[in-house]
N, C-alpha and C positions, 0 to 999 in steps of 0.2 A: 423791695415790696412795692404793694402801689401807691403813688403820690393821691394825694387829697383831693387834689381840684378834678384828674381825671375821673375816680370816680363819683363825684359830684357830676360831674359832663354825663356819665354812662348813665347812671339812676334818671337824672334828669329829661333822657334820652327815651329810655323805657318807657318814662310817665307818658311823654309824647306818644308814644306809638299805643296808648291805649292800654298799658298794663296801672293795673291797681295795686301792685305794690313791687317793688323791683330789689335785692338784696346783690351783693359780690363776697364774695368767699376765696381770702390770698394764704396761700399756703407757703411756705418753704421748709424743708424738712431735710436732717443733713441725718443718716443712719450710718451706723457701725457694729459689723458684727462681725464674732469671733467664734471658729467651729475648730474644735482638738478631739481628734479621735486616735484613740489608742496610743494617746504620752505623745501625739504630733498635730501641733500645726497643720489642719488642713486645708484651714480660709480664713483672710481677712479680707473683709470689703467694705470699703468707704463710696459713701456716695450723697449725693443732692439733688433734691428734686425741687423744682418750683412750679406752680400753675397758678390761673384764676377761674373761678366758677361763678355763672352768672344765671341769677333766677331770675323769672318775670313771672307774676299770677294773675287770672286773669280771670276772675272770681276766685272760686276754690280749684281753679283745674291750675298747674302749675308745670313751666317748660324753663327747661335747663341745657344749659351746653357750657363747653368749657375749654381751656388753652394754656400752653406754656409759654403765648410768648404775648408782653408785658406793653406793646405798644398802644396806641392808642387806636389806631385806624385799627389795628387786630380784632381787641375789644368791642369795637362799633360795629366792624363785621360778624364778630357771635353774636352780638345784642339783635343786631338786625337778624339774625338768622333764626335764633329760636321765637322771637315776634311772629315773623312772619305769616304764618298761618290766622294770626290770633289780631290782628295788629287796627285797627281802628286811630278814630280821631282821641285824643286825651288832652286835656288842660290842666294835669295835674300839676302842684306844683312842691319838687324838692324841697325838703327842710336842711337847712345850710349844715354841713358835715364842720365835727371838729374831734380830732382822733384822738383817742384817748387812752392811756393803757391801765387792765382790769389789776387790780389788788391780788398780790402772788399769795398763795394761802398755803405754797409748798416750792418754798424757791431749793433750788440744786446746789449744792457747795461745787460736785463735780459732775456738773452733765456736760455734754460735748464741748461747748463754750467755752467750757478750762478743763480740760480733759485730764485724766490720769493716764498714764504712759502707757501704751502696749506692753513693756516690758512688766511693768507691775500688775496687768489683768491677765496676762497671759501665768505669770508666775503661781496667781492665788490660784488660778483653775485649774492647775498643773498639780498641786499640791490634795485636791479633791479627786484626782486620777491616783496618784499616790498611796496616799490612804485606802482609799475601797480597794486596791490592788493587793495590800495586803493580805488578802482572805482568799486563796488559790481556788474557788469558786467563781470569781468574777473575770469574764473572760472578755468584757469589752466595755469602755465606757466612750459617750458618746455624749459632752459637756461644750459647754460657751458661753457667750453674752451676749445677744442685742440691745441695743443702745438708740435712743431715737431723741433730737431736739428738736424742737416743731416751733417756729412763728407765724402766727397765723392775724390775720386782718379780716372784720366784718362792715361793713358799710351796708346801710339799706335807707330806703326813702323815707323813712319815718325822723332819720337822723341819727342812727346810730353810726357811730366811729369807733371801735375799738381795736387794740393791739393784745395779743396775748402770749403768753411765751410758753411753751410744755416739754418737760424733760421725763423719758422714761426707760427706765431700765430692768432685765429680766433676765435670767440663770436658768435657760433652759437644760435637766442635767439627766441624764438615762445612764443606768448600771445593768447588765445584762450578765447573770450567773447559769452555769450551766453545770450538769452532774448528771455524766451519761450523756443515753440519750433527750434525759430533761431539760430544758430550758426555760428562766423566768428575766422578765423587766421590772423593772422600779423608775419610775419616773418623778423630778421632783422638781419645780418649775419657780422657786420665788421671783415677786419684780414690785416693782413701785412706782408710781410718779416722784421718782429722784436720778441723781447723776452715781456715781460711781461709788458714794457713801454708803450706798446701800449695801455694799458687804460688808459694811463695818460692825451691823450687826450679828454677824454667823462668823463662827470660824470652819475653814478646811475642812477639819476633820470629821464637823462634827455634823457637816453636809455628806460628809462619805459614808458616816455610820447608818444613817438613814437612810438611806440607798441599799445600802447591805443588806443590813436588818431586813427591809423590804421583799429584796431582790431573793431573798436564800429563806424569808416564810414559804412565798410564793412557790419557790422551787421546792420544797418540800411538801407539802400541803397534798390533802386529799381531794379528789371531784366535790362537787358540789350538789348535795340532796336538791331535788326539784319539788315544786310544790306550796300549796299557797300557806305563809305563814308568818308570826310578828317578826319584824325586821326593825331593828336600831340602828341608824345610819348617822356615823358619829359627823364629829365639827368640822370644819374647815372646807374643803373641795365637795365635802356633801352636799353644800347649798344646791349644785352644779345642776340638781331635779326640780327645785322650784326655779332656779333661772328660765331651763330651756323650755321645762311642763307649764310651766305659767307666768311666770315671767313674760315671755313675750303674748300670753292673752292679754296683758295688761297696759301695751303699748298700743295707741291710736291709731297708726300703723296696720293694727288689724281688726282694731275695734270701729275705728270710723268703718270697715267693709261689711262691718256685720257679722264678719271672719272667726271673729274669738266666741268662746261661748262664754263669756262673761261681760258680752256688750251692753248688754241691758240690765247686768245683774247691781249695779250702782247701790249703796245701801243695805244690799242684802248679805244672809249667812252664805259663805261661800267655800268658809273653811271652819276644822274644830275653835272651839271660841280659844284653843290654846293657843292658837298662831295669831300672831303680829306680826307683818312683815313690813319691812321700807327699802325706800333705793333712793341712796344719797350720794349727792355727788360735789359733798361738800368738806370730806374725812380727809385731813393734812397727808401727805403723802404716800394714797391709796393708788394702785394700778387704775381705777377706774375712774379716777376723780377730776376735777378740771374746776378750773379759774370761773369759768362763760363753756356755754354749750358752743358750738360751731352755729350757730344762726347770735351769736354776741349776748343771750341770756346770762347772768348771772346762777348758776347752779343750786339747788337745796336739796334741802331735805322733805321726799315725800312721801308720809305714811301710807303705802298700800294698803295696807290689811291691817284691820286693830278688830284683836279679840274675836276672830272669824270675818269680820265683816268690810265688806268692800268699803274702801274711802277715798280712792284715786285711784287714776291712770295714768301714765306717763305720756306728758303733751308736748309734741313740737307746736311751730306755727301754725302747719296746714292743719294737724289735727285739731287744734284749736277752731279752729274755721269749721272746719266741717261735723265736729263733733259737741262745741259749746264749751267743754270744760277748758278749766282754767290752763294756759301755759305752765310746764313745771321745770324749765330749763334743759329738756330734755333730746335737744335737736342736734345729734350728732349724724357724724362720714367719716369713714373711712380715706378721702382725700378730697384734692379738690375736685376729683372725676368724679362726684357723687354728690346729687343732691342731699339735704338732710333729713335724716326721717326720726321717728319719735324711736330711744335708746335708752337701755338701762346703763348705768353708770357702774355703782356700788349698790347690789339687791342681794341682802342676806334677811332670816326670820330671824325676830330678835329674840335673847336669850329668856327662858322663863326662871324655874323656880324647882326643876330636879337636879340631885344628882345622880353621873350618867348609873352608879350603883344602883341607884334607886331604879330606874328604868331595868335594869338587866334582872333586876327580882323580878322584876312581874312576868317573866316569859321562862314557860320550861322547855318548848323549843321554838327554837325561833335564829334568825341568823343575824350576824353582827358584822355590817359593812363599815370596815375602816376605812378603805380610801374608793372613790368612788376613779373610775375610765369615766372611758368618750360614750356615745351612744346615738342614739336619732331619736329624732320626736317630729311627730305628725302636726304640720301647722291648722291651729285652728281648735282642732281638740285637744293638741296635750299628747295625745297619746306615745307613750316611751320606751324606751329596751336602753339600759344603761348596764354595761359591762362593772363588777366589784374588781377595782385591782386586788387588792388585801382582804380577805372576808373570814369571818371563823363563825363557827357552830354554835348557839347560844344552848347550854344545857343545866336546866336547873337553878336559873335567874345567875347562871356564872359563864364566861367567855371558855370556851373551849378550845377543840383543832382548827389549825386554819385549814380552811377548805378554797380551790382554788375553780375557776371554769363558773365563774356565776355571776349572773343576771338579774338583774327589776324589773320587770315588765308592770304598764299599768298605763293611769290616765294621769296626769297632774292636777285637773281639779277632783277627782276619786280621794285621791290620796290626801289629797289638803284636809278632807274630813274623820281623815282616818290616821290624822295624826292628834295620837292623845295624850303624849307627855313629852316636854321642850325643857332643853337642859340647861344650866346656870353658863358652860365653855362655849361661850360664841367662839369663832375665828373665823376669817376670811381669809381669801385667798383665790390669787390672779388667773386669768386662762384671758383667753378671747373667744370675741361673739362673731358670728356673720349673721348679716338680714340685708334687707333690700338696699342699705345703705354702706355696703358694705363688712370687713372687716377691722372689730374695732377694741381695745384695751378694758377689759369689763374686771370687777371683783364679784365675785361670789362669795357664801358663806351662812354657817349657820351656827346652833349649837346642836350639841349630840340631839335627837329626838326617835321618839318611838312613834312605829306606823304600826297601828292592830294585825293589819292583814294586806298584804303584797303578793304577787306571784315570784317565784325564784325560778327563773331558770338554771340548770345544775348539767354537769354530767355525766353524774351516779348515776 
């Protein structure tokens, strides 16, 4: 990593050349991944990567540049480099660095550092091929692990020193059934801010069942009716429409540009008073979660949304600067190639007060999204088109056929107001984000909830 005194010399350095606040960002990250397709071994790869990233601000306008190699004249060389343009007389003067390392709030029994054997993660994922292979429908599966141990180092002139340590692991798993000319996927994805414990959770089997189950609705399943109507969009991966629809209206990011349309909405009704939403990044070993942001914040907890109404945004440093509100811990990257920009961490709506029964009486038609896909959303407004992997017919306040080939279309804040009953089964769950900063380890999640009126796109 880097020594103490250098970057004391490099901040110190920066102050000279006229910058107003200078930060470095030390990464080193050892990754392992495991890809078995079709009962074989198709890749392992081991690897490490080290860099340093080094910011300078210079008011609110902020210049970054970055390296893997650890010297000192190196160092001095990017410093001077990104200055350059910017670079003036300064008399600033460093505050004495003293490193320090953050409080683990989710330490790893087995992340990379003491690793559990190839032979023993190759075997448990071998045995989840096994099983769904029992059911002469499934004609391909396509399972692994990635594995990541991260240390990372923050220094900045204010005097910050910190050391942090981050372990992450994830069961990327796809079951592909076919019958005939038909063909359906099941994708099932857990992971966590932990080491290799985390299967100790789940057994084998009972990751293939789910897959199956999944994989052989889908393949069976009728088109999907089109047309605007109430939609129940149950717990877990469902959050995945208030991440990408508004979720990032709510990061500085795009509210300092005037980008989001809920820049100025501070205070106001924004959503049904049913929703409360937050994004914490403080939950013991959550895929999204962390010790310090990447700029050395300590993480929390921040109510977005209570009771419809705005109560925060997600702040790095620069949006702080530019936009007044308070820091929220929220300055993540993707590596050290990447400055920090304002991230969601852990952003689920929190659990209300139905159950999901309850909800499925009040619709006599209407459709019922169990697993939500990928999708796009338009930055700025929100606007969305999200793929249903699992979806079925709601008829008569009861879950009906599954129907396959369907669609959400809508707006993210449209929809916020058009959600009017939020269910008691919160659950999260893992994927990743990209934005300007990268991509980066996020949780999503809701509880089941009712939206009055959505658009379906279908292929009836």
């Amino acid at each position: 990593m880097l020594d103490v005194q250098i970057a004391q010399e490099l901040i110190q350095q920066g102050l000279s050349f006229g910058a107003d606040f200078v930060d470095i960002y030390v990464e080193q990250t050892v990754h392992s991944v495991i890809a078995i397709k079709d009962q074989k071994v198709k890749d392992i790869k081991t690897g490490t990567d080290f860099g340093i990233g080094i910011r300078a601000l210079f008011g609110d306008k902020s210049v970054y540049g970055y390296t893997n190699i650890a010297e000192r004249a190196e160092l001095l060389r990017i410093l001077g480099l990104i200055c350059g343009l910017d670079q003036k007389s300064g008399s600033g003067r460093a505050q004495a660095l003293k490193l320090q390392r953050t409080p683990d709030r989710q330490p790893a029994k087995q992340g990379l550092d003491r690793d559990a054997g190839y032979e023993e993660k190759i075997a448990w994922l071998m045995k989840i091929d096994e099983y769904a292979r029992k059911n002469p429908k499934i004609v391909q599966m396509d399972i692994g692990s990635l594995q990541k141990w991260q240390t990372v180092q923050v220094f900045d002139s204010d005097g910050m020193a910190m050391e942090d340590q981050r372990h992450y692991t994830r069961l990327p798993l796809t079951a592909i059934a076919a019958d005939g000319s038909k063909q359906a996927r099941a994708f099932h994805g857990p992971g966590g801010g932990s080491g290799w414990e985390l299967t100790q959770g789940w057994e084998p089997e009972e990751m293939a069942d789910l897959l199956v189950k999944r994989a052989l609705t889908v393949l069976h399943a009728d088109p999907c009716p089109a047309g605007k109507m109430p939609v129940i969009i149950d717990n877990g991966f469902g959050g995945v429409i208030f991440h990408e629809a508004c979720g990032h209206l709510l990061e500085t990011t795009s509210v300092e540009k005037k980008a989001s349309v809920f820049h100025d909405k501070m205070g106001e009704m924004i959503a049904h008073e049913a929703v409360s939403a937050v994004d914490d990044g403080t939950l013991p070993g959550l895929w999204g979660s962390l010790n310090m942001d990447d700029e050395g914040m300590p993480t929390q907890k921040t109510q977005l949304i209570k009771n419809g109404r705005l109560e925060a945004f997600l702040v790095d440093r620069l949006g702080h600067m530019k936009t007044g509100h308070a820091r929220t811990g929220s300055g993540r990257r993707q590596s050290y190639k990447f400055a920090p920009a304002s991230r969601m961490r852990n952003t689920y709506i929190e659990a209300g007060p139905h159950r999901l029964e309850a909800m499925l009486s009040t619709v006599k038609e209407g459709l019922f999204a169990k697993v939500m896909g990928g999708g796009s959303v338009t930055p700025g407004t929100g606007d969305f088109n999200f793929a249903v992997e699992e979806a079925y017919l709601i008829k008569n306040g009861k879950i009906d056929r599954p129907v396959r080939g369907a669609t959400l279309i809508g707006s993210g804040p449209e929809v916020l107001r058009k959600i009017s009953m939020v269910g008691q089964n919160l659950e999260l769950s893992p994927g990743m984000c990209g934005s300007v900063s990268g991509s980066i380890p996020v949780t999503v999640g809701q509880p089941s909830l009712k939206v009055d009126e959505i658009l379906v796109g279908g292929e009836a």
